[in-house]
VEXROGU-459206 format. One record per atom (N, C-alpha, C): residue number from 1; atom name; x, y, z. Coordinates in pm, 1 decimal. Atoms other than C-alpha are relative to their C-alpha. Example, Ala and Ser with C-alpha at 12.3 -4.5 7.8 and 13.67 -1.06 7.14 Angstrom:
! residues 2
i,at,X,Y,Z
1,N,89.0,-119.0,0.0
1,CA,1230.0,-450.0,780.0
1,C,90.0,120.0,0.0
2,N,-82.0,-119.0,-6.0
2,CA,1367.0,-106.0,714.0
2,C,-77.0,109.0,73.0
END
This chain:
! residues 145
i,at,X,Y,Z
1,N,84.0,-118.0,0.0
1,CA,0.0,0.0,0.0
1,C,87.7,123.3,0.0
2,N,-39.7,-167.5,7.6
2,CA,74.7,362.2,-66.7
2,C,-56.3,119.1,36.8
3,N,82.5,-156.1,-52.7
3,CA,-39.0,696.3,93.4
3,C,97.5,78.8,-28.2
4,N,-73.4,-124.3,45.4
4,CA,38.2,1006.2,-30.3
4,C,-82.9,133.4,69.1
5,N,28.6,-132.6,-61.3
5,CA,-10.3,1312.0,160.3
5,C,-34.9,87.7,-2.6
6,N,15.3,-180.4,9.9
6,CA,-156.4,1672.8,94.0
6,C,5.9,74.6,85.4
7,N,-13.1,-89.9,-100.2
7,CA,44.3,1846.8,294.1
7,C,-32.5,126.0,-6.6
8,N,46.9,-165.0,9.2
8,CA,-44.7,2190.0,115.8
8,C,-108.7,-13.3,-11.7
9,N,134.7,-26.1,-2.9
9,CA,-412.7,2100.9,172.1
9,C,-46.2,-25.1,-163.6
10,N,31.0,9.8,155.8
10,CA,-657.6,2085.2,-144.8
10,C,-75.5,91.4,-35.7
11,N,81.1,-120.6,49.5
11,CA,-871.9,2276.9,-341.7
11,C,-148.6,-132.2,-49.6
12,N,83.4,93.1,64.2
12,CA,-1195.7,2144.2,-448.2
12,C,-131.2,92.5,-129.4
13,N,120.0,-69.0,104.3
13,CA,-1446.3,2228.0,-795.8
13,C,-93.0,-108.3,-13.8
14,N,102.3,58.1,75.1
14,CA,-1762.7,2130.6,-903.0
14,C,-6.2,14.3,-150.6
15,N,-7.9,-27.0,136.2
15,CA,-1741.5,2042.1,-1280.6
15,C,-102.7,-29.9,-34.1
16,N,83.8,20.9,90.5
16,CA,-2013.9,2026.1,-1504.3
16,C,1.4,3.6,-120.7
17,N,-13.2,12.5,119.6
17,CA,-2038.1,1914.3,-1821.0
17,C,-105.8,28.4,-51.8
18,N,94.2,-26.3,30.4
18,CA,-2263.3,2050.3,-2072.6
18,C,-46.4,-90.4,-120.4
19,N,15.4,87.3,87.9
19,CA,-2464.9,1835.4,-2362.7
19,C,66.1,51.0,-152.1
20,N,-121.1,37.3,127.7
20,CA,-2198.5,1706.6,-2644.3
20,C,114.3,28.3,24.2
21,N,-73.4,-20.6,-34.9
21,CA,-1948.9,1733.3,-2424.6
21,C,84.1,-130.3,44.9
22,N,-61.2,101.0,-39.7
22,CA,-1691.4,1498.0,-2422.4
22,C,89.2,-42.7,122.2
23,N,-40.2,5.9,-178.4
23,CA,-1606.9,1361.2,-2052.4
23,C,147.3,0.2,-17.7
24,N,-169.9,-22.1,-21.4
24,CA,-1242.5,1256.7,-2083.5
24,C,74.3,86.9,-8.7
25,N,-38.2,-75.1,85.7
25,CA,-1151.8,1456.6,-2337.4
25,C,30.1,193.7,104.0
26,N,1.5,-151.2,-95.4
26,CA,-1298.5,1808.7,-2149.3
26,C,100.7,34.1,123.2
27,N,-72.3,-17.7,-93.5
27,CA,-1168.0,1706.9,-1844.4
27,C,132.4,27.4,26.9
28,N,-123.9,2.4,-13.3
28,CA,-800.9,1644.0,-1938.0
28,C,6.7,191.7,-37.6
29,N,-14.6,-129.5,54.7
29,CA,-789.8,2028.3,-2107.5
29,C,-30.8,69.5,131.2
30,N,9.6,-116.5,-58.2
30,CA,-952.1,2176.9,-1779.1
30,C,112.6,-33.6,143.1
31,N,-77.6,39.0,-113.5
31,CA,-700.0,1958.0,-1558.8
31,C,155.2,112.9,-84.2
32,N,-122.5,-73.6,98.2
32,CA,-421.7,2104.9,-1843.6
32,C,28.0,160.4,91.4
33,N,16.7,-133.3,-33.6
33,CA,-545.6,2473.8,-1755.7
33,C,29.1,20.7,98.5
34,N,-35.1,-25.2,-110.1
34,CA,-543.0,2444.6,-1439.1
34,C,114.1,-15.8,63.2
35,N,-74.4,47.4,-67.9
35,CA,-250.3,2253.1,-1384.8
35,C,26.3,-104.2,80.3
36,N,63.1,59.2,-59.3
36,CA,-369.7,2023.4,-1209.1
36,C,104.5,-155.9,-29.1
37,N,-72.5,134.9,8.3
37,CA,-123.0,1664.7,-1141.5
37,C,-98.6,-128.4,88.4
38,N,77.8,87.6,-72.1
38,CA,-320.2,1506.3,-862.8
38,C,-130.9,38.7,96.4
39,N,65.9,-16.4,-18.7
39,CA,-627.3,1451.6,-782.8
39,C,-124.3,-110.2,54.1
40,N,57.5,80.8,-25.3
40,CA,-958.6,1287.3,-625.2
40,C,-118.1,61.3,-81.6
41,N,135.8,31.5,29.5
41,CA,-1263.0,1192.6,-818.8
41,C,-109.5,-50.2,128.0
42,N,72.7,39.8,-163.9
42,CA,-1523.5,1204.7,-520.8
42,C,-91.5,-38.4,-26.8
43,N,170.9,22.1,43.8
43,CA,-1858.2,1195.6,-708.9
43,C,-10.8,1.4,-114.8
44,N,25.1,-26.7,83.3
44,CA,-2031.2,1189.7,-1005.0
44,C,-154.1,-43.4,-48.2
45,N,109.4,51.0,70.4
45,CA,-2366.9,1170.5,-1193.8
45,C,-47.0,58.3,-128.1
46,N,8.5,-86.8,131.9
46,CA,-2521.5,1245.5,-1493.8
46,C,-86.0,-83.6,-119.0
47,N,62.5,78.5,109.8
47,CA,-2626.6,1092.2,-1839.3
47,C,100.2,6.9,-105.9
48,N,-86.0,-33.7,179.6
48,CA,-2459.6,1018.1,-2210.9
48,C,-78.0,-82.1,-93.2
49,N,57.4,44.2,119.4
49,CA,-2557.6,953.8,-2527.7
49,C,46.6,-112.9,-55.3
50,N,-77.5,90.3,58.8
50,CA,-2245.6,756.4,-2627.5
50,C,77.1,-32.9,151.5
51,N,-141.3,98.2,-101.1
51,CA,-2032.1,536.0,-2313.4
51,C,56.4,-121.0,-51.9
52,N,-122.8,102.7,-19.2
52,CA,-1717.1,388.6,-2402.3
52,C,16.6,-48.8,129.5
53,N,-53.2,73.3,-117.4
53,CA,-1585.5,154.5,-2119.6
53,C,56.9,-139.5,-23.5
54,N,-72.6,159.3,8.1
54,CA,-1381.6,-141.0,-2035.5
54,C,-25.0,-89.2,136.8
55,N,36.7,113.5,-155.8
55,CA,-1441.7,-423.5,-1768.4
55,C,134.8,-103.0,-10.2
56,N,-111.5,138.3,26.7
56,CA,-1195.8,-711.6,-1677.4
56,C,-65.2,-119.0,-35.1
57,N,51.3,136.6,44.0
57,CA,-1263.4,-1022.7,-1793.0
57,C,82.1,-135.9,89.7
58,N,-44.5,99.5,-50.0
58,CA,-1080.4,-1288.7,-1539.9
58,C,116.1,111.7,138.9
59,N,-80.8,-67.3,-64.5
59,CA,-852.9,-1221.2,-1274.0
59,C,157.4,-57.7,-35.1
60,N,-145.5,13.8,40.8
60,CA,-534.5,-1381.0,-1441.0
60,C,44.2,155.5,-47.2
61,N,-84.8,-113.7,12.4
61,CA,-239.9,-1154.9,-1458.1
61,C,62.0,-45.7,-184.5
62,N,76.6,-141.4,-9.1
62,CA,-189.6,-993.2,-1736.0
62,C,-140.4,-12.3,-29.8
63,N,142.4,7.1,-41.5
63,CA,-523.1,-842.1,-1684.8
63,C,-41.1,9.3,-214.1
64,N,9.8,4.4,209.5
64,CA,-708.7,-881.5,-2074.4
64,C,-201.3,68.3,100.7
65,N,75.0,-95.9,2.0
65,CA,-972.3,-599.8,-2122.9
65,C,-99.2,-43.7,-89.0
66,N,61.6,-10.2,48.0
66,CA,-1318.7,-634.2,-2223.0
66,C,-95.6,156.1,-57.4
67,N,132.2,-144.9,0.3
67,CA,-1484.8,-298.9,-2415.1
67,C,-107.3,-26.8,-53.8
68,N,168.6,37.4,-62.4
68,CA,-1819.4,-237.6,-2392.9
68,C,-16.1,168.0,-99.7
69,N,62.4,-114.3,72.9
69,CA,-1972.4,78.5,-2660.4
69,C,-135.9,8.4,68.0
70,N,125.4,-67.0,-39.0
70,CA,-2331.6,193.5,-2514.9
70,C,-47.1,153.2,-71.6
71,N,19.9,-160.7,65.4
71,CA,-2541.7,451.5,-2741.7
71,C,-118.2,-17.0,84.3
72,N,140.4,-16.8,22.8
72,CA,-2875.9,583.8,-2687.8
72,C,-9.2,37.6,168.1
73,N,-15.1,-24.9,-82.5
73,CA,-2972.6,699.2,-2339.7
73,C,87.3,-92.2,137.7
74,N,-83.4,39.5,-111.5
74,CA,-2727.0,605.1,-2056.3
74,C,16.4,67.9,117.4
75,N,45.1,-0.8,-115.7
75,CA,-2815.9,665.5,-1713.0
75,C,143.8,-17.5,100.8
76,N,-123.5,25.8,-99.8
76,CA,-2498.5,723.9,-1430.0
76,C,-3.4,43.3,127.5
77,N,74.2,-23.9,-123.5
77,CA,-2586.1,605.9,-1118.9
77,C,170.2,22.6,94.0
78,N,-160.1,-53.3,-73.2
78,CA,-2185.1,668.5,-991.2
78,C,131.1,-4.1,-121.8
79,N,-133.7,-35.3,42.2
79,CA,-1861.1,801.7,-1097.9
79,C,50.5,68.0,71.8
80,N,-94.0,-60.5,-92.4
80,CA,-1576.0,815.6,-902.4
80,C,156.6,-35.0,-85.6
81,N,-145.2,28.6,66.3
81,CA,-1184.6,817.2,-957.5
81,C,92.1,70.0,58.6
82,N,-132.1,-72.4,-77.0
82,CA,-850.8,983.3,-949.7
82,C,92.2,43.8,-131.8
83,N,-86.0,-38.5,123.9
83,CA,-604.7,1204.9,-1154.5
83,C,145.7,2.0,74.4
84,N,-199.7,23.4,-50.3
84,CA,-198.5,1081.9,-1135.6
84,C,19.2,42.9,-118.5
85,N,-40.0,-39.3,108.7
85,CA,-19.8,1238.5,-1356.8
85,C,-28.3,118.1,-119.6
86,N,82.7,-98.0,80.9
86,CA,-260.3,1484.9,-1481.8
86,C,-57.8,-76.3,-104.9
87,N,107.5,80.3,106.5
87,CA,-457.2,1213.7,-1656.4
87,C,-131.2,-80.8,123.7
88,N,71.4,88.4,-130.9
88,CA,-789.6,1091.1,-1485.8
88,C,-26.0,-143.2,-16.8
89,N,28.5,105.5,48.6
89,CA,-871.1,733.2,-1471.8
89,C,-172.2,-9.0,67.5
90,N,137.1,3.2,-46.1
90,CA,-1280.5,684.0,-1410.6
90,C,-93.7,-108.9,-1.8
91,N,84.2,125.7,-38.9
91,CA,-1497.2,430.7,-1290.0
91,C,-146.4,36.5,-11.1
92,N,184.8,-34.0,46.3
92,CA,-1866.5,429.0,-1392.1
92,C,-84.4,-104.5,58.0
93,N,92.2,137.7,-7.1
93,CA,-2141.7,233.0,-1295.6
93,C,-154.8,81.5,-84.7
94,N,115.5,-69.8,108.0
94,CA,-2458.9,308.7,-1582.3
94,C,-74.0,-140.1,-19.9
95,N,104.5,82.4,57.5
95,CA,-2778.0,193.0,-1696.0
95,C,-41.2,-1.7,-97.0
96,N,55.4,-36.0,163.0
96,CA,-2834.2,123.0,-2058.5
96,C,-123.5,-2.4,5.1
97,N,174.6,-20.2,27.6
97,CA,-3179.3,260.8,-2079.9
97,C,-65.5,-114.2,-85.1
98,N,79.2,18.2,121.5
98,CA,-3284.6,134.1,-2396.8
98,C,39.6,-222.8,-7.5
99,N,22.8,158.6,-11.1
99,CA,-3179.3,-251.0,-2280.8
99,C,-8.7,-44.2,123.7
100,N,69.8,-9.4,-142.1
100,CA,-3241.7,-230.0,-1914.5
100,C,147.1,-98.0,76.0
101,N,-110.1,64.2,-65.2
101,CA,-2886.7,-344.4,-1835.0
101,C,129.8,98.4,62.2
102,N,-46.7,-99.1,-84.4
102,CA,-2654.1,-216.5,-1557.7
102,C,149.0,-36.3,-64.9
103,N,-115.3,52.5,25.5
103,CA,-2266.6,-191.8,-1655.7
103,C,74.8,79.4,115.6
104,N,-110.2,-56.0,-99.7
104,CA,-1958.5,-116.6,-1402.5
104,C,160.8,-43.6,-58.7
105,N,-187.3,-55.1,52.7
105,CA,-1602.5,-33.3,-1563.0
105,C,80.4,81.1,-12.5
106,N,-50.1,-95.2,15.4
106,CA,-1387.2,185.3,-1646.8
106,C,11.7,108.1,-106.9
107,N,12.6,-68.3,104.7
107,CA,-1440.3,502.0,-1836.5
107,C,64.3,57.0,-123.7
108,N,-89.5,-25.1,141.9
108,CA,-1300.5,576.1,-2246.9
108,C,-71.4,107.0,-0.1
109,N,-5.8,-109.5,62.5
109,CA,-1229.9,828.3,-2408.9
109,C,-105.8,-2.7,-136.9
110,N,84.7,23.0,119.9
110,CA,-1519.0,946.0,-2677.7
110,C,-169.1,8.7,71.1
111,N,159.0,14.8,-62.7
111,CA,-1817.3,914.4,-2401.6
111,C,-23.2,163.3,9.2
112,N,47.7,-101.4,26.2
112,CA,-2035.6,1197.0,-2450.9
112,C,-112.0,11.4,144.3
113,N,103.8,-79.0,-94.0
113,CA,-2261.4,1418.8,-2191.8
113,C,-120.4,19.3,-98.8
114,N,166.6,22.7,68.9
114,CA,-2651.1,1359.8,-2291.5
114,C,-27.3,143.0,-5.8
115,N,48.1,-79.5,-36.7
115,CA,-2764.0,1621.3,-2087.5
115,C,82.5,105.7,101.9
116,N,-60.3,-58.7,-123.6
116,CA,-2566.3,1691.8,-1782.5
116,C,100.5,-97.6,47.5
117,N,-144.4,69.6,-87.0
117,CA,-2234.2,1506.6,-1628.2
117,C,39.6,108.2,115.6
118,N,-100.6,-65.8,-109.1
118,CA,-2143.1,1659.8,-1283.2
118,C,71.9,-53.4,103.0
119,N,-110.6,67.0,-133.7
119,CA,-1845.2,1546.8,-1055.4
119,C,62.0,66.8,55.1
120,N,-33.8,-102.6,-69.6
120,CA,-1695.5,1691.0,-796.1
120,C,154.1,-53.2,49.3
121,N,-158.4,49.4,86.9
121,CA,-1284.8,1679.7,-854.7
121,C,75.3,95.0,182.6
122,N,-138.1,0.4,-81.8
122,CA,-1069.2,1721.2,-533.5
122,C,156.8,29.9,27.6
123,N,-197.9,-49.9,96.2
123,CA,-715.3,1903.1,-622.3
123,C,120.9,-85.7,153.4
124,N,-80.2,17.3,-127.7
124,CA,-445.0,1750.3,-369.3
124,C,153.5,118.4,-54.7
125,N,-99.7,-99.0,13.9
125,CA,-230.0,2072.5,-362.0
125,C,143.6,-21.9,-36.8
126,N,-104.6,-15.3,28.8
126,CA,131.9,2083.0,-473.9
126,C,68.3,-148.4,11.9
127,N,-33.5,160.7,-45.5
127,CA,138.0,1680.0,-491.1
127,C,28.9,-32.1,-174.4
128,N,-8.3,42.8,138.3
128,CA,294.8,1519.1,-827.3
128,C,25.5,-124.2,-0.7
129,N,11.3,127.7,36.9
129,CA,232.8,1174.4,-932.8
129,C,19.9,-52.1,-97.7
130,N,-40.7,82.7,146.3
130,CA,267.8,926.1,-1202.6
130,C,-60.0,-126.5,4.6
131,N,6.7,139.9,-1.2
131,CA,158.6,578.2,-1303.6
131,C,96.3,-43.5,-51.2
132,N,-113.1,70.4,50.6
132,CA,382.0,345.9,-1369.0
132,C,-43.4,-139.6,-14.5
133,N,30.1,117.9,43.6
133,CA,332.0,-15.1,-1520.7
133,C,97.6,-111.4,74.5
134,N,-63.6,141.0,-23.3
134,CA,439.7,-328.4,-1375.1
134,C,31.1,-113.4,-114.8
135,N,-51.1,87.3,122.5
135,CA,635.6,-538.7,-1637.6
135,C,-38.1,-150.6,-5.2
136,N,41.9,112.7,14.7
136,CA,583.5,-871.1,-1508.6
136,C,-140.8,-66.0,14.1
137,N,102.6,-20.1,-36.8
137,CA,218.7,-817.9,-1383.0
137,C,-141.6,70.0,-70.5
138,N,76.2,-101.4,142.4
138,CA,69.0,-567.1,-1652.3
138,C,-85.1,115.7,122.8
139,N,85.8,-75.6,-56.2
139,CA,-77.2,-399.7,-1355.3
139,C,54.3,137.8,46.6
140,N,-21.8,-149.3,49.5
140,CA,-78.9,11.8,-1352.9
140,C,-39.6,40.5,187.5
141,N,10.0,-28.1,-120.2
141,CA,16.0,170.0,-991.9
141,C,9.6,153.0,-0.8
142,N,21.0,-162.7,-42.4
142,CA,13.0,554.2,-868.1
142,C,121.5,-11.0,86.1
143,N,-126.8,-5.3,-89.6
143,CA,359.3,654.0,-723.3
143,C,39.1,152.8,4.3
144,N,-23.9,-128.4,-24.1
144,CA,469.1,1013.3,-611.4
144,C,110.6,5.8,-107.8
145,N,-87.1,18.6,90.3
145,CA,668.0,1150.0,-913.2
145,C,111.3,114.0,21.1
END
């Protein structure tokens, strides 16, 4: 295990996304602007038109990725996460309306805001991070950079 500290305290925004707004995409540009290296994903809800996502498929190492496309109304009953590196990684859990099925993975790039996406983003002040890959494991860790 790893803990990392905010010793200079944090800052915290409410983002909102507006409709045809692309989640990843927006976000990385307003993490850019701001500056922004690390961070907590605390909340989230909302809707999209289009959700990309990926799920695991087994727990053998390395991990092998199932994606998952969803159009047409999509329903998001949570989103939470975290930005290392100044990239976020996001966890979804949604309801494909239009086939009455629940999905929980991780969020791609390309998913669109229906109506409304709002999460509420956590800055950990003057903290810089990184992921870094495990070679023999394939698995992706958060380390102070």
């Amino acid at each position: 295990m790893l803990a990392i500290h905010a010793k200079n305290g944090i800052e915290t925004y409410m983002v909102s996304f507006r409709r045809g707004d692309l989640i990843i995409e927006e976000l990385e540009k307003f993490l850019k602007e701001k500056g922004i290296d690390a961070a907590l994903i605390t909340s989230g809800i909302g809707s999209f038109d289009i959700c990309n996502l990926h799920t695991i498929t087994s727990t053998d190492l390395p991990p092998v990725d199932k994606r998952i496309t969803l159009k047409g109304p999509v329903e998001v009953g949570s989103l939470l996460g975290s930005v290392a590196g100044g990239s976020p990684h996001i966890h979804v859990v949604v309801h494909d309306v239009k086939n009455d099925k629940v999905y929980v993975g991780h969020l791609e790039p390309g998913s669109r805001c229906c109506y409304r996406v709002e999460l509420g983003l956590t800055v950990l002040k003057n903290v810089r991070t990184k992921r870094i890959s495990d070679e023999k494991t394939g698995l992706i860790d958060i380390v102070e950079a």
